[in-house]
N, C-alpha and C positions, 0 to 999 in steps of 0.2 A: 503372330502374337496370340489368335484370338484360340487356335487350337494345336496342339502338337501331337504325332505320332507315333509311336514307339517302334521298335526293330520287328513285335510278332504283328503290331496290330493289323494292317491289313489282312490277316488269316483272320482273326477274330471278326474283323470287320463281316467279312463272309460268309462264318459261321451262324453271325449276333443279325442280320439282315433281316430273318423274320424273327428275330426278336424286338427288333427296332422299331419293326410296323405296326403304329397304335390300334390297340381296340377300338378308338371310339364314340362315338355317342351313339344312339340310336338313331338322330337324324344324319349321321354320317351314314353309318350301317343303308340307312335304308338307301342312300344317293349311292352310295356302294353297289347294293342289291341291282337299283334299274340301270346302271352301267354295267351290270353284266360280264360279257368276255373281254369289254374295253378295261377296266381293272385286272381281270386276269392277266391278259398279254400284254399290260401294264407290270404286273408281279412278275412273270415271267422273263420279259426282256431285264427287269433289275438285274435279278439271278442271275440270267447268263452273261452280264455284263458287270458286276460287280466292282472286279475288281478294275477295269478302266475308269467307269464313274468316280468309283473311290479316289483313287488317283488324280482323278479331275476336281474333284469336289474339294476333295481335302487340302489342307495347304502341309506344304511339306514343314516337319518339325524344323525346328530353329536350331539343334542339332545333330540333324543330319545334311546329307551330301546335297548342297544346292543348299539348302535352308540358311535364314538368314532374316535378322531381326532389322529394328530402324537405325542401330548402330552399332549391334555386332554381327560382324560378319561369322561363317563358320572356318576358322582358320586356325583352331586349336586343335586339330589332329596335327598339325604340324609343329606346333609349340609346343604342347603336351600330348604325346601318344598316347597314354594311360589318363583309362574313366575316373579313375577316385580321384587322382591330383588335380584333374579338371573339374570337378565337383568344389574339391576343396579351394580351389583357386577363382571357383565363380563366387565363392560364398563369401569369400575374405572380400572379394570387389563389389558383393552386393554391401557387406558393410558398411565400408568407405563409400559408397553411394547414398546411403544412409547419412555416413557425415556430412555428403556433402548435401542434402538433400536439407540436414541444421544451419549448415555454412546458407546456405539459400535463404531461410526461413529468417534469419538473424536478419536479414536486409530489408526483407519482406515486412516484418513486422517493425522495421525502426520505419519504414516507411509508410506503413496502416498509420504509425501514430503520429504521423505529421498531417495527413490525411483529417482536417476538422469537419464535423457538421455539427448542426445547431442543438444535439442533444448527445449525451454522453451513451445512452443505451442504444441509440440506433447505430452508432457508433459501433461499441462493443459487438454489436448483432448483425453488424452489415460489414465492413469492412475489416473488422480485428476477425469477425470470424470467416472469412472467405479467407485471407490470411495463413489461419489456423490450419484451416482444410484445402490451403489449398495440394498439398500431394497428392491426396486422393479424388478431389477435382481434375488434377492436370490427366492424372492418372486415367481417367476413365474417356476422356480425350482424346487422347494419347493413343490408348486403345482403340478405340474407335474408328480416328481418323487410320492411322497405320494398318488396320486390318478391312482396307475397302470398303470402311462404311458398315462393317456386320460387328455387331454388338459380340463383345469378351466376357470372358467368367474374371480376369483379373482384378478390371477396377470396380466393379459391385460387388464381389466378395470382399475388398479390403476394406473398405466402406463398411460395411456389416461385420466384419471384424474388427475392425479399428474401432467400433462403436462399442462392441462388446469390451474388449480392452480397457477402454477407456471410462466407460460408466461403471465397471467390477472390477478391475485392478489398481486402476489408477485412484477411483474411491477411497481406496482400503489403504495405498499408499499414504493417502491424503490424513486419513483415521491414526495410521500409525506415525506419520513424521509429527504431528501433532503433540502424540505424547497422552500419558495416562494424567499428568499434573496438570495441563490445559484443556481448554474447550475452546473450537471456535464453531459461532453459532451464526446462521443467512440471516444477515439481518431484514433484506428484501424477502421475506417466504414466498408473496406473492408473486413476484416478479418469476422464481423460480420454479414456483409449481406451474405457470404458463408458457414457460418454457421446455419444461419436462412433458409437458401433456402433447405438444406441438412435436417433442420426437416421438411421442408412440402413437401421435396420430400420422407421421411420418411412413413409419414401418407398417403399421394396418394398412397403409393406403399401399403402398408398396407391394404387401399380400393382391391387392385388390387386385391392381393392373394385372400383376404378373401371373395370376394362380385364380383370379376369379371371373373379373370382368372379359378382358381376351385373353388366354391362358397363352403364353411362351410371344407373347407380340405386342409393343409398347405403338400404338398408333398418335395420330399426331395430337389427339382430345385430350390425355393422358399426358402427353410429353408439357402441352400448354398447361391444366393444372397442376400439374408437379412444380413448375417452376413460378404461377403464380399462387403457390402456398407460402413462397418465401415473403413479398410483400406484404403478404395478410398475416404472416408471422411475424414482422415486423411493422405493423400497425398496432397489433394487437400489447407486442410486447412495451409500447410506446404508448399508449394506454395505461396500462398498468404501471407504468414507472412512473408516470405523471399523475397519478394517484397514491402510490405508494409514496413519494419521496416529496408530493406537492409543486411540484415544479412544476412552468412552464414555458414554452417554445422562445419565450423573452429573459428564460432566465440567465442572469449573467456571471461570471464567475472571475475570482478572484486573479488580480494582478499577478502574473510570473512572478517568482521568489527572484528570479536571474534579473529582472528588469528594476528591482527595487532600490531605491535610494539609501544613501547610509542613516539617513533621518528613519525612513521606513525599518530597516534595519533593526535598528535601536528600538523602535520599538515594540518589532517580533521582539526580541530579548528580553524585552523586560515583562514580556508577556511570559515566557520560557520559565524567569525568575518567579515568578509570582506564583506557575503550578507547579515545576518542581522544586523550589527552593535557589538559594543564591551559591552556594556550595559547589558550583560545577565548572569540573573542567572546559577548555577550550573545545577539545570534538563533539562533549558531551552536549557543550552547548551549540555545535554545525549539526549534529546528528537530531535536536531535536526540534530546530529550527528546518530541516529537510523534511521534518517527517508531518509538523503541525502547519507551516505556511507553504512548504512546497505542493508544486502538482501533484496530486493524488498517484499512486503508483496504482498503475492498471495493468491487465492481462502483459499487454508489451511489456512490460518491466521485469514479471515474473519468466517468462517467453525469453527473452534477450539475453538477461543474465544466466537461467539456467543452459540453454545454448552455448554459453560463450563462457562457461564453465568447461564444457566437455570437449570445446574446442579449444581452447584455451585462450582465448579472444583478452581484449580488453572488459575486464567486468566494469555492474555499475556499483560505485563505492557502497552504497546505504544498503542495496543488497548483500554486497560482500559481507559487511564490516556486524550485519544482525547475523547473518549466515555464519561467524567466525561468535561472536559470542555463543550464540545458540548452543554451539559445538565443544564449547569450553574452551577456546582459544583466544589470543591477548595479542593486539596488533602493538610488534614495535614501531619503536622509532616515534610517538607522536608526543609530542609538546603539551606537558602537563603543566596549566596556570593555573593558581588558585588566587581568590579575590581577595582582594587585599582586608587586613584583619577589619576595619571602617567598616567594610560589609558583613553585616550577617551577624554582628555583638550588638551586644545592649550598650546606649551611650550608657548610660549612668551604672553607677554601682558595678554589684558582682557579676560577674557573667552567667547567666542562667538562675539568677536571683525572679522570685514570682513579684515579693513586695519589697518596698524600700522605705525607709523612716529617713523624716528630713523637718530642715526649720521649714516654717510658711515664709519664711522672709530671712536672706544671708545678714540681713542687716537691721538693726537695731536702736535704737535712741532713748535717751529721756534727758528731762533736767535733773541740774543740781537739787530741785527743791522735792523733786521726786520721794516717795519713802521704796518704792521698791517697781522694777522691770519689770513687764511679762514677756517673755516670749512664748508662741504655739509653735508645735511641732505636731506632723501628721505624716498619716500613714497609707502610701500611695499603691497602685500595681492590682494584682489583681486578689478577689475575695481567697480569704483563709479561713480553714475552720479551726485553728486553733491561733489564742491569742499572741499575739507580740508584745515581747521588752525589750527595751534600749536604757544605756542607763547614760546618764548625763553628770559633766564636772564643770565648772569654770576655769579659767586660765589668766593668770596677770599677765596683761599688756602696759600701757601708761597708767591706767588706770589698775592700781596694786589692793588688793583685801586686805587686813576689813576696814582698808583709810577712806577708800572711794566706794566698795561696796563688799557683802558678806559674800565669804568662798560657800557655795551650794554643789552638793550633788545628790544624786539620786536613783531612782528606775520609774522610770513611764511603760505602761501596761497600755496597749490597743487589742478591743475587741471586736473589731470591726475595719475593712477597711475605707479611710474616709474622716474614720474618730478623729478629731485633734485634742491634744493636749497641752497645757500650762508648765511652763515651767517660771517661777518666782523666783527673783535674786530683790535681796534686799538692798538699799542704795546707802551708802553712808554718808556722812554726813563732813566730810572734806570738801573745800573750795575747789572750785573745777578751775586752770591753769591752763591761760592762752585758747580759751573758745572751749576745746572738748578734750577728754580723755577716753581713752577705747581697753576694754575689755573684753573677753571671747568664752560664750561656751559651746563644750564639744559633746559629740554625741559619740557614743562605742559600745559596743559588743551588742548587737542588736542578735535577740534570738526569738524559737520558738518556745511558746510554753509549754512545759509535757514535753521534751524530750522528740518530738514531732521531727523527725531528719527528713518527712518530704516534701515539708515547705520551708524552701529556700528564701532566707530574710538578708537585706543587704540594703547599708546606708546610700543615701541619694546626693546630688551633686552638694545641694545644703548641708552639708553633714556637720558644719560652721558656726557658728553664727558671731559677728561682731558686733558690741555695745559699744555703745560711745554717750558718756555723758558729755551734757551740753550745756553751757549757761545760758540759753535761748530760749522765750516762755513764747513761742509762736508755733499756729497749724503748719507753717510752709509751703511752700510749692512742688506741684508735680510735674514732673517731663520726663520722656524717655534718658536713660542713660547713654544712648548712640542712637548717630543717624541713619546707621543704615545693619543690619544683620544678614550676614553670606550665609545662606544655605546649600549644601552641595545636594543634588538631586541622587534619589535612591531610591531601589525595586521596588523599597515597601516604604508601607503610609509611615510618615515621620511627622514632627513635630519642631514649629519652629518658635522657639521661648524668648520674648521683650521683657524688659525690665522695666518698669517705670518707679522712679526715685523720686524720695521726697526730701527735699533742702529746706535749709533756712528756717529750722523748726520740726517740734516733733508730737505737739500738743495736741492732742483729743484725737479723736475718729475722724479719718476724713474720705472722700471718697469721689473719683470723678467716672466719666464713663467712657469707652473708645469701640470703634468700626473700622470693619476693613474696607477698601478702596480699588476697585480693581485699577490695574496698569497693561503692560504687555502680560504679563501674568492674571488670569482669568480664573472668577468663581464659576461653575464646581470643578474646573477642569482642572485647575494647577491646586485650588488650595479652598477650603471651604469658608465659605463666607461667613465672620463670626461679629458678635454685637456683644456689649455687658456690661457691667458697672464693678471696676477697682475699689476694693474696702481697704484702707489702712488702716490698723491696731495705732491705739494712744502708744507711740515711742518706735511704730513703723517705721523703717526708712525704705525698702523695696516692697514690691510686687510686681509677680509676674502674672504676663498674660502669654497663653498657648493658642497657636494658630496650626488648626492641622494641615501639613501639605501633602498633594497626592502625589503618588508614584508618577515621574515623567521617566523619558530619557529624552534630551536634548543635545547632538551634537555641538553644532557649533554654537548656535543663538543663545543667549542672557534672556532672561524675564524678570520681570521686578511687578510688586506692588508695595502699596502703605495701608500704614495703622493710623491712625487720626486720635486723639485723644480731644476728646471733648466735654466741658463742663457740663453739673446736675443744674438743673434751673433751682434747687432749693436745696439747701445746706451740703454744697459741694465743695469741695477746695479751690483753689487760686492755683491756675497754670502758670507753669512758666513760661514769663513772657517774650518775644523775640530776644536774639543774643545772650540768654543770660546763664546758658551754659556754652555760649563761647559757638554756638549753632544759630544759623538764621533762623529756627522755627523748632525749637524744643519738644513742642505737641504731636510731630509727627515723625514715625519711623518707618524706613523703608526697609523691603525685604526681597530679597535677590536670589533667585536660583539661579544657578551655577550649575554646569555640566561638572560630572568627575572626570578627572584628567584619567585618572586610573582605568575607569570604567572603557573612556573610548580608545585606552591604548589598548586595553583589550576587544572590541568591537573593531577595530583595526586587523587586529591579527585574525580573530574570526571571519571579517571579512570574506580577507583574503582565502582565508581555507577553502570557505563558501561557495567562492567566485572559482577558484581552481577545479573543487568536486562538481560544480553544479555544470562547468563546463565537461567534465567528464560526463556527464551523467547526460546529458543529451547522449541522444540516438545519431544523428547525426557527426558528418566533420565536416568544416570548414571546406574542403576541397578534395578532390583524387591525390593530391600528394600526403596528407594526411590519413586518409585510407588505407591509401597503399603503406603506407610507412607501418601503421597499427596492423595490416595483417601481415606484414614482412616479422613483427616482432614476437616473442615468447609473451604473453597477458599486454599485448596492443603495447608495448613499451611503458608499460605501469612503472613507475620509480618508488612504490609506496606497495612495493610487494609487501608482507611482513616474514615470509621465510623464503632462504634460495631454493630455485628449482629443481626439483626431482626429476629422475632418468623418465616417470611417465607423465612428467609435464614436457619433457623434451619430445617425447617419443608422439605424443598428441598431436604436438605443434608441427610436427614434422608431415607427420601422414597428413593432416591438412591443412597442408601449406599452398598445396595445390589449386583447391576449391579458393581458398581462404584470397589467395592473388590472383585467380580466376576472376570471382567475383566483385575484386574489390575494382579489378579494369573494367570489368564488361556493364557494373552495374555505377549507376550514378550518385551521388553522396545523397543523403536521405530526404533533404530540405528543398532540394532542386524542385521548383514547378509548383509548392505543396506538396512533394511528396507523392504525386501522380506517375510521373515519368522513373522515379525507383521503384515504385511498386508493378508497375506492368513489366520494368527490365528484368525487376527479382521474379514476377512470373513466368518470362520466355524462360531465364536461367534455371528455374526451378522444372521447369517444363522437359527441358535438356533431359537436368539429371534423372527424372520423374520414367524419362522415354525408356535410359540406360537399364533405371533397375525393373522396367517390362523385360527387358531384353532379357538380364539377367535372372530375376524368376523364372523365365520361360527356359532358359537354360538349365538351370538346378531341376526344374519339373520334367525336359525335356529325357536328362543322361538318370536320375532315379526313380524314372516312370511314375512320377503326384501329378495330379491334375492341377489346371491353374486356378481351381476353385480353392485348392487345398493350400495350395503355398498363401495364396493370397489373407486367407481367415486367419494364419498364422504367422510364417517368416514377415511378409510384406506388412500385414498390419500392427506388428510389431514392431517393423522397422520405422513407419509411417509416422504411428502413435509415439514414440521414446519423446521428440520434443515435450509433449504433453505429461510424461513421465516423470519428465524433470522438472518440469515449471509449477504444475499442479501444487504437490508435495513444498516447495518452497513457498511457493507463496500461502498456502493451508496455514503455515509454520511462522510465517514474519506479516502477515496479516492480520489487525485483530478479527479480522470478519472471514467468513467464510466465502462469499458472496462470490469475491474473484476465482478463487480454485472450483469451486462444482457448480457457478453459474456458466463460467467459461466450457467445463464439460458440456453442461446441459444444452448450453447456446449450440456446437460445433455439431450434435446428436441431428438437433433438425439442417441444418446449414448442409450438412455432409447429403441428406437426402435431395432436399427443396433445388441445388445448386451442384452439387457434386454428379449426381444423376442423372438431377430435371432437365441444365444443359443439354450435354450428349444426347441423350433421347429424345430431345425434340429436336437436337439438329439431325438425328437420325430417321427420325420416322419424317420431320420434314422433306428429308433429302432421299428417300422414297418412293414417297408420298408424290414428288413432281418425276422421281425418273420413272418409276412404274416397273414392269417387270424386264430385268435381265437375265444373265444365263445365270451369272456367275451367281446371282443372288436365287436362282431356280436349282445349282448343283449345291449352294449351300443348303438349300432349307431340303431338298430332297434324301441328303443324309444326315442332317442333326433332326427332323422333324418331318418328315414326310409328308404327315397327312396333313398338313396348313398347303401343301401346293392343291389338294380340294377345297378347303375353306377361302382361299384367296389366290384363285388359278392368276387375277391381274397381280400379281404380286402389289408395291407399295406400301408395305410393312415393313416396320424394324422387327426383325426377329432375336427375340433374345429366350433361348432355351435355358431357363435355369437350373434345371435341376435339382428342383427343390428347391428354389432362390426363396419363393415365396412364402411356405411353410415357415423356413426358417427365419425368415420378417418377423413372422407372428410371434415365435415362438420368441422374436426376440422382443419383442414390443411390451411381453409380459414378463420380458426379466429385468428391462428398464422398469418396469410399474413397482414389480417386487423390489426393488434398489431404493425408488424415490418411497414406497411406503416405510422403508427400512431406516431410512433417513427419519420420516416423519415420525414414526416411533422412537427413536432416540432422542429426535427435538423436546418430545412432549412427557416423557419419564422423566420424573422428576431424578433420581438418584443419574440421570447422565446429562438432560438438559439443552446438548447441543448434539449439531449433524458429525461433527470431527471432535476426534481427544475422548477424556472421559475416564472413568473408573478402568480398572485396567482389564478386568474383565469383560465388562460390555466391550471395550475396546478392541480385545483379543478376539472374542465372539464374531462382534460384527466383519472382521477382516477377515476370518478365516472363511465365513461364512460366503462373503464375497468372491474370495478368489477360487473358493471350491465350487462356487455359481459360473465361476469364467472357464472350470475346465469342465464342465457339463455343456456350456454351450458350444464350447470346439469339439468337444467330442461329437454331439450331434449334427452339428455343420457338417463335419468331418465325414461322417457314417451315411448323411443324408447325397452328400457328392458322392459316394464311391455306390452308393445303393443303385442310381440315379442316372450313372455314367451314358453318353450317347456313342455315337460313333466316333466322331473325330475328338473323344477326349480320351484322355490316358486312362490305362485301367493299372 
């Protein structure tokens, strides 16, 4: 794995021997100098034995004769005789090792995010992103262990390309799925610029080991702080979050949406109603109740679903379903309710009326001895700047014009609203017959003055009024009209209107006062606490009183409170006294909220929606027989597709069918253990496949002579990174924030170092370090690096010949700097304002600019491996 050979190269090898033998240092030179003919007959026996050492030294290519990887064998001279269909045939299966390498990842990360610890960023930084990376982790492993212990070009070049990829293309992906009409802006900067600083202090230290401190040999000081930058990188970044976001180690976090009661339910919903309005469909109302009370969607979410798009997996619904709008598409099949007309109209009057004109009082009195009625009418809703008229007639009831009273009509003018107005009827002078006679006047055609069409004027439930002469020269009695008033509960602040009637007389002003009472219904929560003094006009017979009630939803339980009417201590009226409207207690009225029947048949249906997607939307299943069953099926058995299958939805499903029920036996359902024992299974499984596509690179690099430097910064890191590809860009796109798409990059930048690296190399240089020197590790390093068998004759070193590994660190450390200031400069211009989206130019700019930065760095990657090449690498 860790080097392959080509058909001329041992000539070359022969040839390139005193080219391979380093110049250098002076202190070399001079240990050179006083050993004398001991280095010559030293040079000398190389030379005349070359080509046996070669032989010895080098491991034979993976395909040629004998050669042979950790899982392929060399047996495709027999299955394909011809080089190019053998190329072509490794390449197609490095592919599908790629798929399956997603198929892996998909389990992996449902099982990070069942994985809890007590902070969400240590989280994201420790385990989502080990997760992330792990391919190029396994990868460098993988290599390692399989190649006796001597350190690869495979897995620290994909590593460094995979970075590269990922910080300049996937960026720019990011910029453009976004869109020229949106912005999404890091709402953490800090969090992220700590993040981004820890990868380029990642790659400078990288430089250090390899190219400064001991140049081509990672010893075991080096291997220990590589791997404890990750802790102090995750201290660090825990720090900052608990600053940034104020939290801390106790902070607690809201209740599952899936654990919630239908009470709790109800009252997301009316939370829903209240910010976007009452107007909404039934999904409208699951989708925004997902997105406001559910768990937060994090990396895994964006991770899973784009995965399980390309395999064609069970997606998660909330993804899909923004992912299909985004797109311009319209899911069938979904059950459109709209709320019944009760919600969302104005009780009284016109629909979409601002003011409304009405009597103060439906009802009316006077005596026979009377000379003339007044009625007030006023003008309610909200301020107009131009005045209102309404004009007003009488109407004969029992009481007929001009026997009982003069026919009056007119126009009332308000200028304000608030004004009340007079209207006068004159009383005539006929005997009143059997107690009272009733007359009625009406109110109509209420407009604006000036012609004014944008304030909308409309008469009020009053729009009435009944007189009734009476031959009764008494103030009378007050009490409510009923004992008890239903109110049905609703999203928004309502009002619930008592009557209080005055009987048995209708002479002079009178006036009593009333309070409200709490019961099971409580002030401020159900309805607010009101107090005040009822004025009756001489020939009153109603007034209302208004009590505001607040917005509930109540399933199943009733709440009630009372009004209490209670006398002035000084020229008040006379209440009515127990029975004598036929009620034990006339003074007091109760008021009842009532759940809507309507509201919870729909909260019902929602429910259920709810309870069906949210159980989709776990990461998890119930069991292996559910596993297995979803990866047996085309999109895990979704019944809520919205269009049938296409030939490359079949053709997907098919090519990884394999992986897809591989994994779903070997690995265990997500939930198992916390999520411990599937995350280690999806490691071994990811490990597998990780091994194959060494094998398989080494194969492609082997039959069209690339070094494994070279596949690696390229095919490999590309193949690696695609997860990232997909996930990044979606979530950039259905996020308001940016935080998840280029904190997740930033996070994986140092992770891929600290852990993907730090690992290997310290199990390397530790396993060394206690064997000390052998042959095999004295014919390696005498032809990738000769002159380290002087600097450390006791062997105990990992040797790792980069080839310019190190440079190219540097060189990359400064095109992460240039990317995060590129960001920073888009943040802080005002005409773009955010890291993604934006004018469509900046937009265009910054992407192009990016990905013409990604093919400068492979270029130089590229140019600095083939400049650089040793012996036992491909030329």
């Amino acid at each position: 794995v860790s080097g392959h050979v080509g058909a001329g190269a041992w000539r070359r090898a022969l040839a390139g021997t005193r080219e391979a033998w380093p110049a250098g240092a002076r202190r070399r030179r001079r240990r050179e100098a006083r050993r004398g003919s001991a280095a010559a007959r030293g040079m000398a026996a190389l030379v005349n034995s070359s080509a046996s050492s070669a032989s010895s030294a080098c491991p034979v290519g993976i395909c040629q004769d004998g050669g042979a990887g950790i899982f392929l064998p060399s047996v495709e001279s027999v299955l394909i005789p011809s080089t190019g269909p053998r190329v072509l045939f490794y390449c197609l299966a490095l592919l599908w090792c790629f798929g399956g390498v997603a198929v892996a990842s998909d389990h992996l990360m449902a099982a990070a995010q069942q994985v809890r610890l007590w902070n969400d960023s240590l989280a994201n930084l420790s385990v989502m992103a080990v997760g992330a990376s792990a391919p190029e982790l396994l990868l460098c492993i993988i290599e390692l262990a399989g190649g006796g212990m001597l350190a690869g070009q495979l897995g620290p070049w994909t590593i460094v390309g995979g970075t590269a990829f990922k910080v300049l293309v996937v960026i720019a992906l990011c910029m453009w799925h976004v869109g020229s009409e949106e912005v999404r802006q890091i709402r953490a900067f800090g969090s992220f610029a700590v993040t981004a600083a820890f990868a380029v202090l990642a790659y400078v230290w990288l430089f250090v080991i390899v190219s400064a401190r001991t140049p081509d040999v990672i010893d075991v000081s080096e291997g220990v702080v590589t791997c404890l930058l990750f802790p102090l990188f995750l201290f660090v970044a825990f720090i900052v979050d608990c600053r940034t976001r104020g939290k801390t180690l106790a902070d607690e976090q809201q209740a599952p949406l899936e654990k919630a009661t239908m009470q709790e339910i109800a009252s997301m919903e009316l939370c829903v109603f209240q910010e976007h309005g009452q107007m909404l469909k039934d999904m409208e109302i699951v989708e925004h109740l997902e997105r406001e009370f559910g768990d937060k969607l994090t990396r895994a979410h964006y991770r899973i679903d784009a995965v399980r798009s390309l395999v064609r997996g069970r997606r998660i619904p909330l993804l899909y379903e923004a992912d299909r709008q985004s797109s311009g598409g319209k899911k069938k099949g979904t059950k459109v309710v709209k709320l019944p007309a009760s919600e969302g109209q104005d009780v009284a009057g016109e629909e979409g009326a601002k003011a409304f004109v009405e009597f103060l009082s439906a009802k009316w009195s006077c005596t026979d001895c009377d000379e003339a009625l007044e009625l007030m009418v006023c003008l309610r809703g909200e301020p107009t700047e131009a005045p209102i008229q309404v004009q007003f007639r009488t109407r004969d009831g029992t009481a007929t014009s001009p026997k009982d009273f003069i026919f009056a009509q007119g126009t009332l003018e308000f200028a304000e609203v608030g004004e009340q107005k007079s209207i006068i009827i004159p009383i005539g002078e006929g005997d009143v017959e059997e107690g009272q006679e009733t007359f009625y006047v009406e109110l109509y055609k209420p407009k604006s003055v000036g012609g004014d069409t944008s304030v909308r004027v409309a008469l009020g439930d009053a729009k009435s009024a009944t007189c009734q002469v009476i031959d009764e020269d008494l103030p009378g009695v007050l009490g409510f009209a009923t004992d008890k008033v239903h109110v049905t509960e609703s999203p928004k602040d309502q009002t619930a209107t008592l009557w209080v009637t005055r009987s048995k007389g209708c002479k002079g002003a009178v006036s009593c006062c009333y309070v409200t009472e709490d019961g099971s219904a409580t002030a401020p929560e159900d309805f607010e606490q009101c107090s005040g003094t009822i004025e009756f006009m001489h020939g009153q017979l109603e007034a209302r009183i208004d009590i505001p009630i607040k917005p509930r939803r109540r399933v199943d339980e009733k709440a009630q409170f009372r009004v209490q009417l209670q006398p002035l201590e000084e020229g008040g009226a006379e209440l009515a006294p127990a029975w004598s409207y036929g009620r034990e207690d006339p003074t007091v009225c109760a008021i009842a909220l009532e759940p809507d029947s309507v509201a919870n048949d729909r909260l019902d249906r929602v429910t259920q929606v709810l309870r069906k997607r949210l159980a989709r939307l776990e990461f998890s299943f119930p069991g292996y027989k559910e596993q297995f069953a979803a990866a047996m099926l085309l999109w895990g058995g979704d019944d809520e597709a919205d269009e049938p299958p296409s030939l490359v939805d079949y053709s997907l499903h098919v090519l990884m069918l394999l992986w897809k029920v591989a994994f779903a036996f070997f690995i265990p359902p997500a939930h198992w253990w916390g999520g411990w024992i599937s995350f280690f299974a999806s490691l071994l499984g990811m490990g597998i496949v990780t091994a194959m596509i060494g094998d398989l690179a080494g194969m492609i690099g082997c039959y069209l002579d690339i070094p494994d430097a070279v596949m690696a910064v390229t095919f490999v890191a590309l193949g690696t990174s695609f997860p990232e590809a997909l996930s990044a860009p979606l979530s950039a796109k259905q996020d308001p924030h940016a935080d998840i798409a280029l904190g997740g990059i930033a996070g994986s930048l140092a992770v891929n170092v600290f852990l993907g690296l730090g690992i290997p190399w310290l199990i390397g240089s530790v396993y060394w370090d206690k064997t000390g020197l052998t042959k095999e590790w004295e014919d390696w390093v005498r032809v990738q690096k000769p002159g380290l068998l002087d600097v450390y004759p006791q062997g105990s070193k990992l040797v790792f010949v980069g080839g310019g590994f190190g440079p190219v660190c540097l060189f990359l450390a400064w095109i992460i700097t240039l990317a995060v200031a590129l960001l920073a400069i888009r943040r802080h211009v005002k005409s773009v304002g955010a890291e993604l989206g934006g004018p469509r130019r900046a937009l265009r700019s910054s992407s192009i600019f990016l990905v013409l930065l990604w093919v400068v760095f492979v270029s130089v990657a590229v140019g600095v491996v083939l400049s650089e090449r040793g012996l036992c690498q491909l030329h």
